[in-house]
C-alpha positions as CSV (number, residue, x, y, z in Angstrom):
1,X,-25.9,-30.6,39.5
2,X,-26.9,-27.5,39.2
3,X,-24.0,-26.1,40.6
4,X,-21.8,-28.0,38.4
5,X,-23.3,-26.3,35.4
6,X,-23.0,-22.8,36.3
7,X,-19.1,-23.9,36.8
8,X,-19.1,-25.7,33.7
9,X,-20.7,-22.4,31.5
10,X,-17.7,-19.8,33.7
11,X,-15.0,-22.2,32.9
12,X,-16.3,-22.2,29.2
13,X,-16.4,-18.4,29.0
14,X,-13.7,-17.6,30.4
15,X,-11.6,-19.6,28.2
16,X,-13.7,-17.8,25.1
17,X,-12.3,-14.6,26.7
18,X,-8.9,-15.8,27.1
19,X,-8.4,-16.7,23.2
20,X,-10.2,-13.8,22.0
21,X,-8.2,-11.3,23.7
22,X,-4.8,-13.1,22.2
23,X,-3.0,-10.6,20.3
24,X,-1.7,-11.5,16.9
25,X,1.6,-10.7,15.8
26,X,1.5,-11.2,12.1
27,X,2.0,-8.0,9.9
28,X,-0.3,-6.6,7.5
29,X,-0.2,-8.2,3.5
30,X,1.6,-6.0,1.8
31,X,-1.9,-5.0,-0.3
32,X,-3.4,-4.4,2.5
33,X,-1.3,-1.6,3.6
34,X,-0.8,-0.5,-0.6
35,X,-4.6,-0.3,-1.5
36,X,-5.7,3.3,-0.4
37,X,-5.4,7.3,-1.1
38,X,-2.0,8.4,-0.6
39,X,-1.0,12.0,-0.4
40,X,1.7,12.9,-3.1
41,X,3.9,14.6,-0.8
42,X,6.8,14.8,-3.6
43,X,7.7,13.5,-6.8
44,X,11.5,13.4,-8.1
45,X,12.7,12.3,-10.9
46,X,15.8,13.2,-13.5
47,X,14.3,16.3,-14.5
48,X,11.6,16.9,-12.3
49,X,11.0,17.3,-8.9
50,X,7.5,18.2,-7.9
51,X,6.3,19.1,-4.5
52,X,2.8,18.1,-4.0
53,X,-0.4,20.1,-3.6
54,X,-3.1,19.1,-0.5
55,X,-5.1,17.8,-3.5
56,X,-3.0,15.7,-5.3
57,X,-3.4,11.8,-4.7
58,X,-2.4,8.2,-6.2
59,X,-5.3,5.7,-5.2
60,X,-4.3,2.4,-5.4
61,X,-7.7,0.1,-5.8
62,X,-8.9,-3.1,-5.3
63,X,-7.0,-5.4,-8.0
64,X,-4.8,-3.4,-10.5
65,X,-5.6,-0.5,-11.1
66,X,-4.1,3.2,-10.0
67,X,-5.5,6.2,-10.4
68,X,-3.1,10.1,-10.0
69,X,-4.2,13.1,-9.3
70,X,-2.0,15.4,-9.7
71,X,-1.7,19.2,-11.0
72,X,-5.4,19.2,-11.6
73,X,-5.1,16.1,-13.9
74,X,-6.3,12.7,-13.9
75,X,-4.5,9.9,-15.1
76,X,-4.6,5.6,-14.9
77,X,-2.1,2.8,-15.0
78,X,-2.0,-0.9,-14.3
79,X,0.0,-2.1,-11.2
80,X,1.4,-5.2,-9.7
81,X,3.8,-6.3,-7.4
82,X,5.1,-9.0,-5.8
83,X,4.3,-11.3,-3.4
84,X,6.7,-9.9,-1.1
85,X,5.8,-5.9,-1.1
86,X,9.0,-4.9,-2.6
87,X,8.6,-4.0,-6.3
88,X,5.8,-2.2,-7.8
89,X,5.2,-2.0,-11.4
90,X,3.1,0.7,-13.2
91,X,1.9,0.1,-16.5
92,X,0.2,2.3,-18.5
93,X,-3.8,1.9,-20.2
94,X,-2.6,3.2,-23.2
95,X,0.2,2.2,-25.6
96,X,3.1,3.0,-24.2
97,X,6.6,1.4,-25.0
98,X,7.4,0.3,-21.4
99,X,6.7,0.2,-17.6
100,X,8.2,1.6,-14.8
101,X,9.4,-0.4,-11.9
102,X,9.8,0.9,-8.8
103,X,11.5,-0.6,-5.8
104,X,9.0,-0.2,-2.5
105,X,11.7,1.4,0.1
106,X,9.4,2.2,2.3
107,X,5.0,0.7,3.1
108,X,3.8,1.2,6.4
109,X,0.4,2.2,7.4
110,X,1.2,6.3,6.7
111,X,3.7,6.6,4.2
112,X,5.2,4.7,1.0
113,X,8.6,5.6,-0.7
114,X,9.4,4.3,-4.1
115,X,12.8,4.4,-5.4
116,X,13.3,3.4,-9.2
117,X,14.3,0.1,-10.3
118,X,17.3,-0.8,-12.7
119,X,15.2,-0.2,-16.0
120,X,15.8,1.5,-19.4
121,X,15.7,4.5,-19.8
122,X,17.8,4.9,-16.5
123,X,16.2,7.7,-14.9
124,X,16.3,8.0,-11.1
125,X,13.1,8.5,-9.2
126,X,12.2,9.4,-5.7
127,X,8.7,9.4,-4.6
128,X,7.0,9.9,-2.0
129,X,3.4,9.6,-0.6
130,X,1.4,9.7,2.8
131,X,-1.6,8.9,4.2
């Protein structure tokens, strides 16, 4: 009996260690990979194009909201995007007449390239960020 038990509590434990060590193969939601300081590493645009300094940051947070660094200068917007990760839309605090909408090119874990979206004004935009 006695022996049976100790077999029993391996066989048990060993399964445990078998299902915990599975690996999962299921990426990252896009938020997940979107919510954190990113270095602005360049920002290009119609009539500018701005390399960034080691200070300069966009901080995506928890929910909507964004908040740049950049030049010295703070600033805030509103963002969404969808369900899918692939279109990010900034919106302004204060009144402004529209938003932008990026396209997301590019999320991974240590960088994120935006591209802009068809919108009006038609302006095209560049940029990029790292982590």
């Amino acid at each position: 009996m006695r022996h049976l038990s100790r077999s029993l509590i391996l066989a048990l434990a060993a399964g445990c260690l078998v299902t915990a060590c599975r690996k999962h193969n299921t990426n990252p939601p896009p938020d997940s990979l979107l919510q954190h300081r990113w270095q602005v590493v360049s920002l290009n645009g119609e009539a500018l194009r701005y390399v960034g300094k080691p200070a300069d940051y966009w901080d995506f947070h928890y929910g909507d909201t964004l908040i740049q660094f950049i030049s010295g200068k703070y600033d805030t917007a509103r963002y969404t995007y969808d369900s899918a990760g692939k279109r990010l839309v900034l919106s302004p605090f204060a009144p402004w007449p529209y938003a932008l909408a990026f396209n997301i090119s590019t999320l991974t874990s240590s960088q994120l390239i935006l591209t802009s979206a068809n919108q009006q004004p038609n302006f095209p935009i560049l940029d990029s960020l790292r982590r």
